[in-house]
N, C-alpha and C positions, 0 to 999 in steps of 0.2 A: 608810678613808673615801675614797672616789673622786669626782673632782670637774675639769675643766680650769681650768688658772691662765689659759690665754689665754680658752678660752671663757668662764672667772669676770668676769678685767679686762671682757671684750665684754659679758658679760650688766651687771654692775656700774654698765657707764656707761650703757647702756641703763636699768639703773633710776635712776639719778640724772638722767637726762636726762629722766625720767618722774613726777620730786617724788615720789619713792616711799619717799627714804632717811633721812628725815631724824629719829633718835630711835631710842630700843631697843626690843626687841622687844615685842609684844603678850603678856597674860598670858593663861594660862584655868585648868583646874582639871588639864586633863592639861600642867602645866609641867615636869614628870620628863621624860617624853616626849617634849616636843619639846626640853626641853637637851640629848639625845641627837642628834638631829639639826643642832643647831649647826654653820654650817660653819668652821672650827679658822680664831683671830687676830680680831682686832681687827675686826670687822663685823656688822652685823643681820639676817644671811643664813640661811638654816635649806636642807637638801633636803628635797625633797617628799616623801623616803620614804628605808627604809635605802638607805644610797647603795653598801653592800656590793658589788652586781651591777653597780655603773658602770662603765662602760668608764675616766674618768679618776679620779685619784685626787688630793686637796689636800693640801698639806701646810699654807699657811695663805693668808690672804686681809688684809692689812693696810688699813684706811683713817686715814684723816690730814686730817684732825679726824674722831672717830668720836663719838658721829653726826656724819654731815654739817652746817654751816650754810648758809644762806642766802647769796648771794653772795659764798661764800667759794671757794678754787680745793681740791680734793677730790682726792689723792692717792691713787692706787692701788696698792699692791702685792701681786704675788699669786706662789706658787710652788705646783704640781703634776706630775703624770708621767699622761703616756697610756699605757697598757696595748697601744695597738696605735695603729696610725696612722691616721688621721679622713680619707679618702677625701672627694672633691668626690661633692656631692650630698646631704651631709647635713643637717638641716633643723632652724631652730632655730623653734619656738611662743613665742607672747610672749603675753600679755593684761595688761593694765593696769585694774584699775578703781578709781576714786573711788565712795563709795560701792555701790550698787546701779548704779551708771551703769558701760557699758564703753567706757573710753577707747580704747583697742588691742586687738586681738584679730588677729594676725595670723601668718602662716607663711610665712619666707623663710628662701635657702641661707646656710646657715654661712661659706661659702667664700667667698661674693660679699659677704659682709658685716667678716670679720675683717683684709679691707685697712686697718679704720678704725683698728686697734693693730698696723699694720706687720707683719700677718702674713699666709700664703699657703696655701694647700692644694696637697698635702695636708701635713695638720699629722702629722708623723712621733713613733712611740714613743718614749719616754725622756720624763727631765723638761727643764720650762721655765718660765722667769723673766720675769714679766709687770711691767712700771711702768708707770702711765698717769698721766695730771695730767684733772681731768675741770673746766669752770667751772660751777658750782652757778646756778641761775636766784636772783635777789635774793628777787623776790616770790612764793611759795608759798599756791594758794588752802587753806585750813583744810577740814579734814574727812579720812574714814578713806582709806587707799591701799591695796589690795593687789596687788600684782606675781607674776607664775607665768610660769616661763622652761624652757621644759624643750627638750632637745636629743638627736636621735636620728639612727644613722647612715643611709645610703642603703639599709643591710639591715636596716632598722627597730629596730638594738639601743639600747640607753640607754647615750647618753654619759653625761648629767646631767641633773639636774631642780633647779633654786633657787627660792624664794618671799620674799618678806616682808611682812608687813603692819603699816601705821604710822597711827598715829590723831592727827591736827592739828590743834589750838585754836587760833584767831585771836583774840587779845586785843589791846581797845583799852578807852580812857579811856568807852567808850560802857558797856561791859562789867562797867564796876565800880561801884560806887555813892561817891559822892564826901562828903566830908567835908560840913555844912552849915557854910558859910561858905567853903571854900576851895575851890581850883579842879585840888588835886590827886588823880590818881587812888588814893584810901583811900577804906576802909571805915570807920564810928566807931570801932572798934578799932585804926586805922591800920595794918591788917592788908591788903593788898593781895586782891582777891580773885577768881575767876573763877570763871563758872556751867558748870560740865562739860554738865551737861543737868539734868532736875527732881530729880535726888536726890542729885546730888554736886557738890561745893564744893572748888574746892582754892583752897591757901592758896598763894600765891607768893611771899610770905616766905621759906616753907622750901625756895624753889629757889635762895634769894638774890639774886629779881629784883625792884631798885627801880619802884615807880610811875611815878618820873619818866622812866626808860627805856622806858616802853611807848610805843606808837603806834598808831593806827589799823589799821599795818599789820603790826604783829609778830604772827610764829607760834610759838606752843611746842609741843611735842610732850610729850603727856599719856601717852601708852603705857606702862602698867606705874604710872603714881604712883598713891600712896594717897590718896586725897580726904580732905581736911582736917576736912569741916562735912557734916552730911545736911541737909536742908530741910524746912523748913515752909509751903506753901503761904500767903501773906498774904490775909485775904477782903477788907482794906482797902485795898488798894491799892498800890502800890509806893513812895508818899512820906509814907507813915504815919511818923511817929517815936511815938505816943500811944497805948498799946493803953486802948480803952473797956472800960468794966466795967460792973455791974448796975444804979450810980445814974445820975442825970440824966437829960439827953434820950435815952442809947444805951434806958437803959428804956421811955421815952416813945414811943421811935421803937418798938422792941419790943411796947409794946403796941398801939400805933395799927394796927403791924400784923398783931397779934394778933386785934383788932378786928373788920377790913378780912376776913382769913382765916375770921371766926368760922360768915360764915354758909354756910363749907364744911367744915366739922366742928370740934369743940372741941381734931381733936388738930393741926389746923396753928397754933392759936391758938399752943399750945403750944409746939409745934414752935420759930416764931418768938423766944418767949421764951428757949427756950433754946438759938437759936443766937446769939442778939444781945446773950446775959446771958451765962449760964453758961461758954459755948463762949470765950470772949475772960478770964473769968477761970482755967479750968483751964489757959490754953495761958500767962496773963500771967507764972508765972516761967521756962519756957519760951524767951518772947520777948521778955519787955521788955530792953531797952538789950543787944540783939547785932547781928552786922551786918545788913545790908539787901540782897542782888544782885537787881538789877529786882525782880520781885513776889514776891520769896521772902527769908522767914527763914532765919536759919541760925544755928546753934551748933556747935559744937567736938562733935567722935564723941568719947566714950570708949569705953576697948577692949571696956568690957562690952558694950556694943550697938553697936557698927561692925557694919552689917550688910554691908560691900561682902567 
């Protein structure tokens, strides 16, 4: 597996200086696949393809704290061997993007850049032993990263190609749904909670991260966890604690606008009745007394229907 340790350390800081590193790696359904590409030690780095025909080769890539934190200082260690020696002119491609959005997208010389880890072109065969110390930005904005680094000599060969992509949750006390009565961030379950997007729920408990430690401003990185809860859409509203059922006024409200409906056909009459009636009693054990995140119910997946 080929790979440069200096060009690694340069791309490396490049994407932590880019909020791009922070968490392990993204899953999909070809995970075989890309473990193969892994680049060898302690990092969230993959190449963009068999790295066989690279001109460098890795032996490994250490980082320190792996993942990265937030305002923490980021330790680089990297060891590799070049196959031949990296001539000026060679040209390193970067793009950064946050979501659909491209932060970077840029083409500059390798040589005029690798001053920044005390190194000079041309970078001669054999191997080399890279440490770098990189400082982490504190505040990280929330949302998906993905980083593409690829590096080619002045006679168009492939030294290396690196990528990674990292998915970023911002959780704060706004995020969760709070106890009634207390002002700490729980759910009635005292289960800590965060809304992934409309169909997954993870539980922060099982990261062993307290309530009391969240912030406005913390970010965790979701990449690869399993979602705790699936959801259920609320039609009542996000501070329901009372699911209505087919007596009282939910019926009265039900027919009146059944009523209102009628002189548009008999089946919105209906309709009405049985979304105001029936529909809150088939969903009530479902939903009664589990948590609440904004306008969604949520319950515990069991393994039989975990559909993620």
């Amino acid at each position: 597996m080929r790979v440069s340790a200096a060009l690694l350390a340069l791309c490396t800081a490049t994407l932590v200086s880019s909020r791009s590193l922070f968490g392990s790696s993204a899953q999909d359904a070809l995970l075989d696949d890309k473990a193969a590409l892994d680049v060898p030690g302690e990092n969230p780095l993959q190449y963009c393809a068999d790295p066989k025909d690279y001109i460098l080769d890795i032996d490994y890539v250490d980082l320190s704290p792996n993942p990265p934190k937030p305002g923490d200082k980021l330790t680089i260690k990297a060891h590799g061997t070049f196959a031949k020696d990296i001539e000026p002119g060679a040209k390193v491609f970067l793009q950064v993007k946050y979501g659909l959005i491209t932060l970077i997208k840029q083409e500059a010389d390798l040589c005029d850049n690798i001053g920044r880890i005390d190194l000079s072109c041309p970078l001669k065969e054999g191997p080399l032993l890279i440490t770098r110390e990189v400082d982490i930005p504190r505040q990280v904005p929330p949302g998906k990263y993905t980083v593409h680094a690829d590096v080619n000599t002045v006679d168009k060969e492939e030294v290396t190609c690196l990528e990674t992509t990292k998915d970023l949750v911002g959780i704060g006390c706004d995020q969760l749904s709070p106890v009634a009565g207390q002002t700490s961030c729980a759910t009635p379950n005292r289960s800590p909670l965060v809304l992934l997007d409309t169909n997954r729920v993870l539980d922060l408990a099982a990261l062993h991260i307290h309530p009391a430690a969240l912030s406005a401003q913390t970010t965790l990185n979701t990449s690869g966890l399993e979602p705790t809860y699936k959801t259920y859409k609320s039609p009542y509203g996000p501070k329901t604690t009372q699911l209505p059922n087919i007596k009282g006024t939910t019926l009265t409200t039900a027919l009146r606008y059944g009523s209102i409906a009628a002189g548009f056909g008999v089946a919105a009459g209906i309709f009405a009745v049985y979304f105001f009636g029936e529909v809150p009693r088939v969903r009530k054990d479902i939903l009664q007394n589990v948590p609440v995140v904004g306008e969604y119910w949520v319950r515990e997946i069991a393994p039989e229907d975990n559909p993620f």
